[in-house]
C-alpha positions in Angstrom: 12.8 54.1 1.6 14.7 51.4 0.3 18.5 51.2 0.6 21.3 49.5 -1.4 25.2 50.1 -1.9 27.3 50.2 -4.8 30.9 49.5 -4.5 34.0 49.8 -6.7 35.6 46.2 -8.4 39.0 48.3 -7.3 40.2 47.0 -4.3 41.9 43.3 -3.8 39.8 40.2 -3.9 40.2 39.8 -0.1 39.1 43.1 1.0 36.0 42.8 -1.5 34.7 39.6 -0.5 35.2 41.2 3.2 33.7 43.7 2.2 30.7 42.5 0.8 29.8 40.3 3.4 30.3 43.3 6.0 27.3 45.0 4.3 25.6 41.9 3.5 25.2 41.8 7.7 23.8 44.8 7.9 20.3 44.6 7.8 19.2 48.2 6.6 21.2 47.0 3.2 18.9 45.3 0.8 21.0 45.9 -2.0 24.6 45.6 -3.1 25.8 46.5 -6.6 29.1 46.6 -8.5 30.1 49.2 -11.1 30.6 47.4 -14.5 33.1 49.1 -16.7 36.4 47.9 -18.6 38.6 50.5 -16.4 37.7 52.9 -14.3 36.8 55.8 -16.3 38.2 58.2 -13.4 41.3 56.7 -12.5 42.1 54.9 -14.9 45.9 53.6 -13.3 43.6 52.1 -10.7 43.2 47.9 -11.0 40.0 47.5 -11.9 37.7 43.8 -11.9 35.9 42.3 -14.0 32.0 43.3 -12.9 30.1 39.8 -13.8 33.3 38.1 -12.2 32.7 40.1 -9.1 29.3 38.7 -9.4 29.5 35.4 -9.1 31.9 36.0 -5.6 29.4 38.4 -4.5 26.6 35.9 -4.8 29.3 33.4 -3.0 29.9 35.4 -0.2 26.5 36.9 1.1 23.4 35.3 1.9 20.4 37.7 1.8 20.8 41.2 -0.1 19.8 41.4 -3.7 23.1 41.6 -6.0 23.8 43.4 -9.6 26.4 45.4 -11.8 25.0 49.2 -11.7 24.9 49.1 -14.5 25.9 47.2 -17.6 26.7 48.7 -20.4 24.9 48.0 -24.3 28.9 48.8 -25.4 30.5 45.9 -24.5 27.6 43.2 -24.0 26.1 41.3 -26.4 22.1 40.6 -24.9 22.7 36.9 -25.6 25.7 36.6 -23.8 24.5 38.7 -20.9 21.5 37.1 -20.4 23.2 33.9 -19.9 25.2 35.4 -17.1 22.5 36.6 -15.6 20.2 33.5 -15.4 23.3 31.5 -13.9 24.5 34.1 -11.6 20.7 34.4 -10.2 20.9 30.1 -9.8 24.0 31.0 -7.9 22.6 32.9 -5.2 19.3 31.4 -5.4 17.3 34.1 -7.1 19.0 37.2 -5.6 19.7 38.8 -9.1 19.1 42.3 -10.0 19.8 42.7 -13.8 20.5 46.5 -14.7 21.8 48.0 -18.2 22.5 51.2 -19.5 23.7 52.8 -22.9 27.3 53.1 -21.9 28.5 56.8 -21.1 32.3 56.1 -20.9 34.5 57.2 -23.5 36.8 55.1 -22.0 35.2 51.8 -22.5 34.0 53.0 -25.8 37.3 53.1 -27.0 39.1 49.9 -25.1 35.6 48.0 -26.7 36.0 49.7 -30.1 32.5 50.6 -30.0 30.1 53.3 -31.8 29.2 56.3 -30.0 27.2 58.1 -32.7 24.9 60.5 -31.7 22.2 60.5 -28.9 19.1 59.9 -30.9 20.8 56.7 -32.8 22.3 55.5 -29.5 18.9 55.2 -27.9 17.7 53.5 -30.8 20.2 50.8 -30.3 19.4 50.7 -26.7 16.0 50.4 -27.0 16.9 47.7 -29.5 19.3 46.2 -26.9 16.8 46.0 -24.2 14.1 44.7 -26.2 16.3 41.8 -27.2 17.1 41.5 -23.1 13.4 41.0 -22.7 12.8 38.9 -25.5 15.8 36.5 -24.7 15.0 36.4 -20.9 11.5 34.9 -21.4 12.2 32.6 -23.8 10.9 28.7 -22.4 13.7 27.2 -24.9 16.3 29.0 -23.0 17.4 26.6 -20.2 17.8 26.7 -17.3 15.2 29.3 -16.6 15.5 32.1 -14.4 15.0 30.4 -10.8 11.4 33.0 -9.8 10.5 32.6 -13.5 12.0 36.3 -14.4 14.9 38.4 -13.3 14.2 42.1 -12.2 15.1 44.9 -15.2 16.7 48.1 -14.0 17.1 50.7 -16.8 20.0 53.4 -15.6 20.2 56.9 -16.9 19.2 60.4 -17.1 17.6 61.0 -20.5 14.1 61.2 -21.3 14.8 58.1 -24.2 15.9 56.2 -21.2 12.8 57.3 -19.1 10.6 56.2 -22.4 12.4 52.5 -22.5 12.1 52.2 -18.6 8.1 52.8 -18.7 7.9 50.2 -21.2 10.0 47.6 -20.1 12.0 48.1 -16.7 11.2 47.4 -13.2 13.3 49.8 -11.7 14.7 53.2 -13.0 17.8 53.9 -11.5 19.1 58.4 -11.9 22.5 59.6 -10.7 21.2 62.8 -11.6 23.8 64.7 -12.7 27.2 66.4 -12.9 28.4 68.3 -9.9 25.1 69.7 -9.3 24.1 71.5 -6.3 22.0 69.4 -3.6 18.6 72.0 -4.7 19.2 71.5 -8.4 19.9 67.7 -8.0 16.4 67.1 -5.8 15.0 69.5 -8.6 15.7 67.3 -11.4 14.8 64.3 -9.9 11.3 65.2 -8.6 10.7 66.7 -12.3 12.0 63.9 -13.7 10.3 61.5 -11.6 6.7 63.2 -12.4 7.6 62.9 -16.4 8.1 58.9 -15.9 4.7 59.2 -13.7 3.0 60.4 -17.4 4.6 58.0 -19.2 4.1 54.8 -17.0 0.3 55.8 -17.3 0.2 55.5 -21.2 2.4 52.0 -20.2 0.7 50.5 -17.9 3.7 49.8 -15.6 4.7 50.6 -12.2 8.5 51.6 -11.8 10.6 51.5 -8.9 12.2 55.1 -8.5 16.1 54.7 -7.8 18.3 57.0 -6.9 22.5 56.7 -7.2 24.1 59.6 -4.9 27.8 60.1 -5.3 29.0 63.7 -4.4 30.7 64.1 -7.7 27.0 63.8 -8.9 25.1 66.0 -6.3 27.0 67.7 -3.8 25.3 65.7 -1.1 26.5 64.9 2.4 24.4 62.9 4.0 26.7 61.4 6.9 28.0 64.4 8.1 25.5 63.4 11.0 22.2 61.7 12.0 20.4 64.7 11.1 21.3 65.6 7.5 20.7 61.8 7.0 17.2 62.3 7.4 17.1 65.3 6.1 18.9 64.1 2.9 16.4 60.9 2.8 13.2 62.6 4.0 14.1 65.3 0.5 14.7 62.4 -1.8 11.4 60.7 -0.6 9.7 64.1 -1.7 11.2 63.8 -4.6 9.5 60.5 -5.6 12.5 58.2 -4.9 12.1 55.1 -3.5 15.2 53.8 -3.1 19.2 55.2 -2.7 22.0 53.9 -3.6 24.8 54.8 -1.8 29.0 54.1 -2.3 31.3 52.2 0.0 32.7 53.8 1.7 30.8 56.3 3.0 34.0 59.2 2.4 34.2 58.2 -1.1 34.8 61.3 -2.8 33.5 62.8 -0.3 34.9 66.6 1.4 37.1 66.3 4.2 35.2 65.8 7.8 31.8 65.1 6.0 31.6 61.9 7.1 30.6 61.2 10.6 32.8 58.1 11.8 30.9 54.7 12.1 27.5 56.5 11.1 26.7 54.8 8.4 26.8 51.3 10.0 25.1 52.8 12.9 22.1 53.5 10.6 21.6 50.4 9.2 22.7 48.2 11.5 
């Protein structure tokens, strides 16, 4: 099982780059992501970062983990522009870039960016659209510079089976968070069901698809550093599942019950 971290553009700039390179020491991280919205969609009198700025300090201050925006959003990017980003942030930290998009399920940002919502079937049109024109743009020779290992890693977020369809034809990774306040059986449910429909449809592809998982409790009622034991009980279930990689927020007691964290845990684990 792989492991990565996705933290919140929220805090000051200070306690973010400390942040970052505080997990970026830890060598059971191989990951660490920032949410990319306009506000945060929760609390929305909360400051809130920029997430392709936080990039390019991210990729400043660590030396080793892989780095993204979990995930991008098809509402406020244009592929052109985004693509250009994304080639120069992965020059910046010297090919470390994950690039991951999604449809955009925030109201909120759908409003601040004035853009369409319309309904599901001809929003995954225009995302399939928008990723196509992702893939298109990122292998083009005339394009310059290009991406520093020839190609930058495409993670497609989301729940949907449209987004399941557009991840077995183009993505490298398919990243789930699941649900919405679902119970820890009906979230490893879904997952491994889900996870056996993308199995079907990378075999009419062709492609092999990293299985990723993003586990927040508001998601699935998960608590897996309440101790050393329900970690591997919560990692070992998720492995069943067909997941080969979890995401996790920092901090660990983000939106988490009271006294289900165990203190100092998590760095314990992946020291």
């Amino acid at each position: 099982m792989n492991f990565g971290v996705l933290t919140l553009p929220n805090a000051p700039w200070r306690e973010l780059v400390e942040t970052w390179r505080k997990l970026d020491a830890l060598a059971g991280i191989e990951s660490i992501w920032v949410a990319d919205h306009l506000a945060n969609p929760y609390r929305r009198e909360q400051q809130w970062f920029d997430g392709w700025t936080c990039l390019t300090m991210l990729a400043h201050a660590t030396e080793r983990v892989r780095i993204g925006t979990l995930v991008s959003p098809m509402t406020f990017h244009n592929p052109a522009s985004l693509v250009k980003a994304a080639v120069s942030v992965d020059h910046l930290s010297s090919g470390r870039l994950e690039l991951a998009v999604g449809s955009g399920g925030s109201g909120y940002d759908q409003a601040l960016a004035q853009a369409e919502s319309g309904d599901p079937q001809s929003r995954a049109a225009r995302f399939e659209g928008f990723v196509a024109r992702l893939v298109d743009l990122i292998a083009r020779e005339d394009l310059r510079p290009r991406p520093v290992h020839g190609r930058i890693p495409l993670t497609i977020g989301g729940n949907s089976r449209a987004v399941r369809r557009i991840a077995a034809r183009h993505a490298d990774r398919w990243n789930t968070y699941v649900g919405w306040q679902l119970a820890p059986e009906e979230g490893r449910r879904l997952t491994a069901e889900r996870n056996a429909e993308l199995d079907e449809l990378c075999d009419v592809s062709g492609r092999t698809v990293l299985r990723s998982a993003l586990i927040g409790h508001s998601f699935v009622h998960e608590t897996p550093f309440r101790s050393r034991e329900a970690f591997e009980e919560f990692v070992a279930a998720y492995e069943a599942a067909g997941v080969e990689e979890l995401i996790l927020y920092w901090p660990p007691e983000f939106a988490m019950p009271d006294g289900a964290v165990e203190p100092r845990l998590f760095e314990q684990l992946f020291a």
